[in-house]
Every structure is written in C-alpha cells, then in structure tokens.
LUMBASE-971448 format. One record per residue (C-alpha): residue number from 0; residue in three letters; x, y, z. Coordinates in steps of 0.25 Angstrom, whole numbers. Each point is the difference from the previous one (the first is absolute). Layout:
BEGIN
REC   seq   type    east   north      up
REC   NUM    ala       X       Y       Z
...
This chain:
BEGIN
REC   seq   type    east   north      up
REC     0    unk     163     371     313
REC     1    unk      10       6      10
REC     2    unk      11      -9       8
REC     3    unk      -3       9      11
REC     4    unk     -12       7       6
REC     5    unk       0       7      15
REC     6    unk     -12      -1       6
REC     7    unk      -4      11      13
REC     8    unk     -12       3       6
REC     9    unk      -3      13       7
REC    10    unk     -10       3      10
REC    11    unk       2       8      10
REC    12    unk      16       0       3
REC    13    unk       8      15       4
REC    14    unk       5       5     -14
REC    15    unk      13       1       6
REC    16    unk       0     -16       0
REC    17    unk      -6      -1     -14
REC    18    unk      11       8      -5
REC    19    unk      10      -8       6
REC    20    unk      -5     -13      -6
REC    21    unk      -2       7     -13
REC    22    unk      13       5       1
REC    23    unk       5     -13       4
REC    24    unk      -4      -8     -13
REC    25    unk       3      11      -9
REC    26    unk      14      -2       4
REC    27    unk       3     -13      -2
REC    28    unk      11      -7      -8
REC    29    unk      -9      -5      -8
REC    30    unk      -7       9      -8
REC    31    unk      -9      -5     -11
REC    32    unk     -12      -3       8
REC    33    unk     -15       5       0
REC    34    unk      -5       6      15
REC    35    unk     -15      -1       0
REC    36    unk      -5       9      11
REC    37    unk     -14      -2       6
REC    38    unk      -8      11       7
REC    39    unk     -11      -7       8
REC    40    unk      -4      13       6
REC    41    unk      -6       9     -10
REC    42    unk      -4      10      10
REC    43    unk      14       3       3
REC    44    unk       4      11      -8
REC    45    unk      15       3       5
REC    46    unk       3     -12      -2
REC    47    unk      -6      -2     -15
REC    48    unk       8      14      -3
REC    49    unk      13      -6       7
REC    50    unk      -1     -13     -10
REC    51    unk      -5       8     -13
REC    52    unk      15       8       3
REC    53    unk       7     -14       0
REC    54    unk      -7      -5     -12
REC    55    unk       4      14      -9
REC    56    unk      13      -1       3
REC    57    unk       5     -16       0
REC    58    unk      -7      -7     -11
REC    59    unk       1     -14       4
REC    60    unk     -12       5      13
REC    61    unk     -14      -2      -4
REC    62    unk     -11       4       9
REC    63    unk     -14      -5       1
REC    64    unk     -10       4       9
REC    65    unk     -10      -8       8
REC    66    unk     -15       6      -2
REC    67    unk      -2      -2      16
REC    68    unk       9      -9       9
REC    69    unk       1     -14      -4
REC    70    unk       9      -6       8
REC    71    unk      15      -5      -1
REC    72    unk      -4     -13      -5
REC    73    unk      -9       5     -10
REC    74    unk       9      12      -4
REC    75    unk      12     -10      -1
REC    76    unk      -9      -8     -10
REC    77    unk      -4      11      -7
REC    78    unk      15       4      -3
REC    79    unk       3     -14      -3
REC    80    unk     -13       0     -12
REC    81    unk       6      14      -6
REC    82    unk      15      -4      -3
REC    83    unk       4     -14      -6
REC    84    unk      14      -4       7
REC    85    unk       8     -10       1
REC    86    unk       3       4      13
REC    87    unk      -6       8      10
REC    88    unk       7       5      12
REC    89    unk      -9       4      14
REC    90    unk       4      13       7
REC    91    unk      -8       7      11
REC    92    unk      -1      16       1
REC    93    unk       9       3      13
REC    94    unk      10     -11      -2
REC    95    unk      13       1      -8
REC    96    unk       6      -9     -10
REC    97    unk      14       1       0
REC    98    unk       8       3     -13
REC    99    unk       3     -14      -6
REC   100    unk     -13      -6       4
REC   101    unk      -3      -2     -12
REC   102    unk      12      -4      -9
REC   103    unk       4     -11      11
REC   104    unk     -16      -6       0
REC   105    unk       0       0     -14
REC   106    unk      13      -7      -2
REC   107    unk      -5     -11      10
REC   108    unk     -13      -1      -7
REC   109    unk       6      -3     -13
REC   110    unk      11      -9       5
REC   111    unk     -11      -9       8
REC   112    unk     -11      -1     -11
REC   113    unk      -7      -9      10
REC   114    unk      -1      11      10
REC   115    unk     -15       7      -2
REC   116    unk       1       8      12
REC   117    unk      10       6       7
REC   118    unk       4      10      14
REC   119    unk      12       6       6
REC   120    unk       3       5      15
REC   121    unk      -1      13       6
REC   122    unk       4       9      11
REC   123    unk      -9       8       6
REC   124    unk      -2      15       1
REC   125    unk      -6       8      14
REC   126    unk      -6      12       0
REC   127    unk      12       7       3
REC   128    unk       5      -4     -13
REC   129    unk      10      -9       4
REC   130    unk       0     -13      -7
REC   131    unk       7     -12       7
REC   132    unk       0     -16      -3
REC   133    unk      -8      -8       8
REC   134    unk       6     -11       0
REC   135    unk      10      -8      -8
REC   136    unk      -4      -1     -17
REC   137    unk      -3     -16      -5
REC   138    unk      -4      -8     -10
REC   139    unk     -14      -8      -2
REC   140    unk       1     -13      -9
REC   141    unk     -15      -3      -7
REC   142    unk       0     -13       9
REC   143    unk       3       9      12
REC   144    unk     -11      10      -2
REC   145    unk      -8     -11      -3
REC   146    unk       1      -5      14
REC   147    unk       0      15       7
REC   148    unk     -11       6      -8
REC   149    unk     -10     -10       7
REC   150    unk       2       8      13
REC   151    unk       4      14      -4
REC   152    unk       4       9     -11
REC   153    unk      16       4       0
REC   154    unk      -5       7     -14
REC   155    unk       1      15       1
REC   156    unk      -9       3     -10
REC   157    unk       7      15      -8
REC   158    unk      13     -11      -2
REC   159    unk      -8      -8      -9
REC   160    unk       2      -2     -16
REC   161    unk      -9     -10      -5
REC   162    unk       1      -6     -15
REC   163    unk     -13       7      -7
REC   164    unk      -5     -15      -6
REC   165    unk      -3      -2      17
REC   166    unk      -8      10       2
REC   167    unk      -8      -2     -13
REC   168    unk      -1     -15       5
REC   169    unk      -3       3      13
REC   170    unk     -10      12      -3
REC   171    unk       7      11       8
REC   172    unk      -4       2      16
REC   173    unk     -12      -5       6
REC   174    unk      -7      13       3
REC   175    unk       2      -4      16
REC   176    unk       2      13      10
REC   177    unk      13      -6       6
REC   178    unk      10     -11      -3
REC   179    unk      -5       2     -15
REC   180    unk      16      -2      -1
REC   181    unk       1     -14       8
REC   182    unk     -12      -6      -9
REC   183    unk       7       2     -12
REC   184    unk      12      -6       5
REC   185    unk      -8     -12       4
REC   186    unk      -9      -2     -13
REC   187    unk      16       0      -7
REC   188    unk       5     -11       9
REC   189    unk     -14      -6      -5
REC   190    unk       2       3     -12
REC   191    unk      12      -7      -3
REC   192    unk       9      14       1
REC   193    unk      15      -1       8
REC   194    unk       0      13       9
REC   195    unk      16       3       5
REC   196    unk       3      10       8
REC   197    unk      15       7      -3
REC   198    unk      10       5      11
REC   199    unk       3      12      -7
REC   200    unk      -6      13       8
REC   201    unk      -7       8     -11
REC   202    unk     -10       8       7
REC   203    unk      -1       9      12
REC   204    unk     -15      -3       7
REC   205    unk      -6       9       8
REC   206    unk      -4       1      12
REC   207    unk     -14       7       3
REC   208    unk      -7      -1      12
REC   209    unk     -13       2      -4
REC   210    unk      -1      -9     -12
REC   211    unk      -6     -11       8
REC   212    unk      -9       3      11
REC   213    unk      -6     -10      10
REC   214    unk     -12      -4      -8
REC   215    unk       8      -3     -13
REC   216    unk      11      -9       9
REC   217    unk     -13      -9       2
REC   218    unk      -6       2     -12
REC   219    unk      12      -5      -4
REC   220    unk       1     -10       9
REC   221    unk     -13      -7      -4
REC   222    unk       3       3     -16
REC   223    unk      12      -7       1
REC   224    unk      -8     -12       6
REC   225    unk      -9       0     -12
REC   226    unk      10       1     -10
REC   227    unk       8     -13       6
REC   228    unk     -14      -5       0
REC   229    unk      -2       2     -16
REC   230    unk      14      -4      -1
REC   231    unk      -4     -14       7
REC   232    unk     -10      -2      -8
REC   233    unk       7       2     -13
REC   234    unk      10     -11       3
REC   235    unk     -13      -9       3
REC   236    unk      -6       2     -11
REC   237    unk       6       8     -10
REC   238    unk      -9      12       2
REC   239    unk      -5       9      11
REC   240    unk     -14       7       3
REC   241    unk       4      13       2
REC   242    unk     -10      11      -5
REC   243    unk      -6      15       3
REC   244    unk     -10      -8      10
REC   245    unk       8     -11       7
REC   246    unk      10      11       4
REC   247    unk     -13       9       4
REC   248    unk      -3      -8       8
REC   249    unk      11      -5       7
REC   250    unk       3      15       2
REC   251    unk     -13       1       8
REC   252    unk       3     -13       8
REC   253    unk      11       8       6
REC   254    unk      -5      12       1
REC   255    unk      13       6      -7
REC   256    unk     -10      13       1
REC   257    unk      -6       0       9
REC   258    unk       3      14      10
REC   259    unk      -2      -7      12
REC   260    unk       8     -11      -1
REC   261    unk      11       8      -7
REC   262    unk       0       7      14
REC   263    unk       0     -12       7
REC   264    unk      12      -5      -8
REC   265    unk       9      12       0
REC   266    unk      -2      -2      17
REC   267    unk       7     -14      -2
REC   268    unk      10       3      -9
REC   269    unk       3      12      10
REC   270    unk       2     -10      10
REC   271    unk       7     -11      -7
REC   272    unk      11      12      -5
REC   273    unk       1       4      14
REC   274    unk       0     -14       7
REC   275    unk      11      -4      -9
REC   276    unk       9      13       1
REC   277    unk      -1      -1      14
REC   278    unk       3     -14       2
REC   279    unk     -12      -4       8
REC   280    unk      -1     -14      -6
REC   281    unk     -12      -2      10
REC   282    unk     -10       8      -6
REC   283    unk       6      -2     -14
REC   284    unk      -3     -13       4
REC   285    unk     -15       0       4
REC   286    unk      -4      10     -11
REC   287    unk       6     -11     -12
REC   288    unk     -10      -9       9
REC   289    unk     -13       8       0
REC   290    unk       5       6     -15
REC   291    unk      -3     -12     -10
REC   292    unk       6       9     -14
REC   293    unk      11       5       8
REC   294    unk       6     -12       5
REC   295    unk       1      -6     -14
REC   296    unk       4      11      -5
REC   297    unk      13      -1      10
REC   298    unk       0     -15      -3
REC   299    unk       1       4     -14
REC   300    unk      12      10       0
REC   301    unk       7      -9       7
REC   302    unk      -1     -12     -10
REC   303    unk       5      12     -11
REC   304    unk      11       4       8
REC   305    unk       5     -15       1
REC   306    unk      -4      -5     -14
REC   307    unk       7      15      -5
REC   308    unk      13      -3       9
REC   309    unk       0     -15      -6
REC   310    unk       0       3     -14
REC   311    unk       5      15      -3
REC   312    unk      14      -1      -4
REC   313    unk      11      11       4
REC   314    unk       7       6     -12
REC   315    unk      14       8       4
REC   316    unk       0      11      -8
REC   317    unk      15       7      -3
C-alpha cells in the first residue's frame, strides 16, 4: 500500500492544460507518491501518446486506459480499485495544484487522525491566464460544514485528499452525471466521517466557460435536489433508496433530456442572467414567480451564502 496515490481523469481537456497539471504534481515538495492517470477517451489518440511520454519518463505515472468512456465517477472508481492508498488525492485535468499541496495535506492529515476528508482554497484562473483570489481564504470546522453542506457545497472538488479506508467504506462515487462530488460528501457526514476544509490556498481552479452548459446547470439543479433527498432519507432511517431505476426515473420526471425543454430552459436562464446584470428587479421578479426551480434555486444560494458567512472562519495568513 502507498501513503499516497493522485488520482486525474482526462477526457476531453486542451493538452496544454493536462500538461500543466501534470506538471504541477510532478513538482511538488513532496515526492514519494503514485499519480494514477485515467484516459476515458480511448479514441483520443494524441492524448494517449502525450500520457505514454509522461509515463516513460517519471516512474511514479501509471496510465490506464478506459475501453469506451465511462465517466468521471466511474473512472475515478476504477483508479481507486487499481491502487491501495492510504490516501488518495483528487486532481482535475486543467487545474494546477500548487507545489506544497501535498506535503501541507498530508501533515494535517496525519496530525488530525480524525480528519477522513479533507479540502483547501483556491484562486481562480481566466482564460487569459491570469489567476487571482476570489475572495478572501477561510477555514471550515466539521460542525460548520455540517451545517453549510445542507444548502450548498463550499468543496472544490481537485482540493480534496480523502483517507483511503472512506472511500472503501463508502464504495467510491455514485455513478451520478453531476454532483457525483456533493453526494460523497454528504454519505460521509452520514457516514459518521468529519469533513474540514483548510485556509491554506493550494490549487489554482480554472475557469472554463464551456464546462457547464445550460442544461447541465439544471440537471444540476434537480440532481442536487435528489441527493439532499437520499441524504434526508439516510438520517431517517439509516439507509436511502437510491438505485440505477429510481434516478431513471427521476431523471425522466424532469426531463433533464429532454431537447425541448432544454431550449425552453436555456431561454430562462438567458433572461434570469440578463434581468439580474441589468438590475431590472421587475421582471426578475415575475419570472422567479412563474419559474417554480428557479426561485428555489435563488432561495437556496441565499440560505449558503448566509449559513457559509456564519460559519467560515477567516485565517490571516503572514
């Protein structure tokens, strides 16, 4: 068993962003760890010779290849079943970790054995390159992301390192399309696990445009609404209902694929965008009205924002 294994899926993102997360975790402070690389598209054969190179020429890179796509959830899964760790550390394809990443998670994880999963801040990065800090970095206690994970998720998910007994307890991801992250989270807090999240800024995020598109905001929208659900449930009765058919079937409730009511629902979220930047608190008004999923979903990023402002805790940093 390693201490530590770096788990990245790649799909679909430019090489010059792989290489730079590559890159970024090659170079850390910290050097005994294992990077397991999953390519969930096979059909991409740049990229599988761009990875190959990587994996001559640093030994601690394994790649494994996906037959057909799969998925992040089940990718990550799959990297989680090849390679026994005792922790495992979540990084995305265009982000960048930055070089101490790992050496200050791992020192907090082995001070605070009762710590099972663990995040850091970020800044962001635009398309221009130019990375800046959104706002100011803060601590989470377990008790407060307790409380704020009820309403949102304040969890970036490439700043995670998770103990490897979790995932094992848990059984890795749900395979969900979206939010596969927030129900995790959520089956740990149910599963008796403390989440914290650290002020330290460890990762540069960034910022893509066209990672989420109108229908996936609404997809989820409602996915979020089903995982609370299951999570509800769970503290109930100590076990949800989840399966392949009930989340079939309340995907086809929604419609989540449906082409026309993905048109009708990027029209909305046109309008909401262009309501709020203009300040015309009139229309925005009567469109949460007619707009039932809309309005809680305003109602809900409100209650975050509060709960978040109540709990975080701001650090100073010398």
């Amino acid at each position: 068993m390693v201490d530590i294994c770096v788990i990245m899926s790649v799909y679909n993102e430019p090489l010059e962003y792989v290489e730079q997360s590559i890159d970024s975790i090659l170079n850390q402070t910290k050097k005994d760890f294992q990077f397991l690389i999953i390519c969930d598209n096979p059909m991409r054969s740049e990229l599988l010779e761009f990875l190959s190179d990587y994996e001559m020429v640093d030994s601690r890179i394994t790649i494994s290849v996906n037959d057909t796509n799969i998925g992040l959830a089940a990718s990550l899964n799959r990297a989680i079943n090849l390679v026994e760790a005792r922790y495992y550390v979540r990084m995305d394809a265009d982000d960048v970790s930055f070089q101490h990443r790992l050496e200050v998670q791992f020192a907090y994880m082995e001070a605070n054995k009762d710590c099972a999963i663990i995040s850091s801040c970020h800044s962001l990065l635009n398309d221009s390159q130019l990375a800046y800090q959104e706002e100011i970095p803060y601590q989470l206690s377990p008790h407060g992301l307790r409380k704020i994970l009820l309403w949102g998720c304040p969890i970036l998910h490439s700043s995670i390192m998770v103990r490897g007994e979790v995932y094992r307890k848990l059984g890795g991801y749900r395979n969900l399309p979206v939010a596969e992250d927030y129900d995790f989270y959520l089956r740990a807090l149910t599963a008796g696990c403390n989440i914290e999240k650290i002020s330290d800024v460890l990762l540069t995020y960034r910022i893509n445009p066209n990672s989420m598109t109108h229908s996936n905001i609404y997809k989820t929208i409602c996915l979020t609404h089903y995982i609370r659900r299951m999570y509800r449930e769970r503290l109930r009765k100590g076990q949800d209902s989840h399966s392949e058919e009930k989340l079939l079937a309340f995907v086809n409730q929604y419609q989540l694929d449906n082409p026309v009511y993905i048109q009708k629902r990027n029209q909305i979220w046109e309008n909401f965008k262009a309501f709020k930047s203009k300040k015309q608190y009139l229309f925005l008004l009567f469109l949460l009205i007619k707009t039932p999923w809309l309005s809680k979903y305003v109602l809900e990023g409100i209650f975050y924002k509060y709960t978040l402002n109540k709990f975080r805790k701001v650090i100073p940093h010398v």
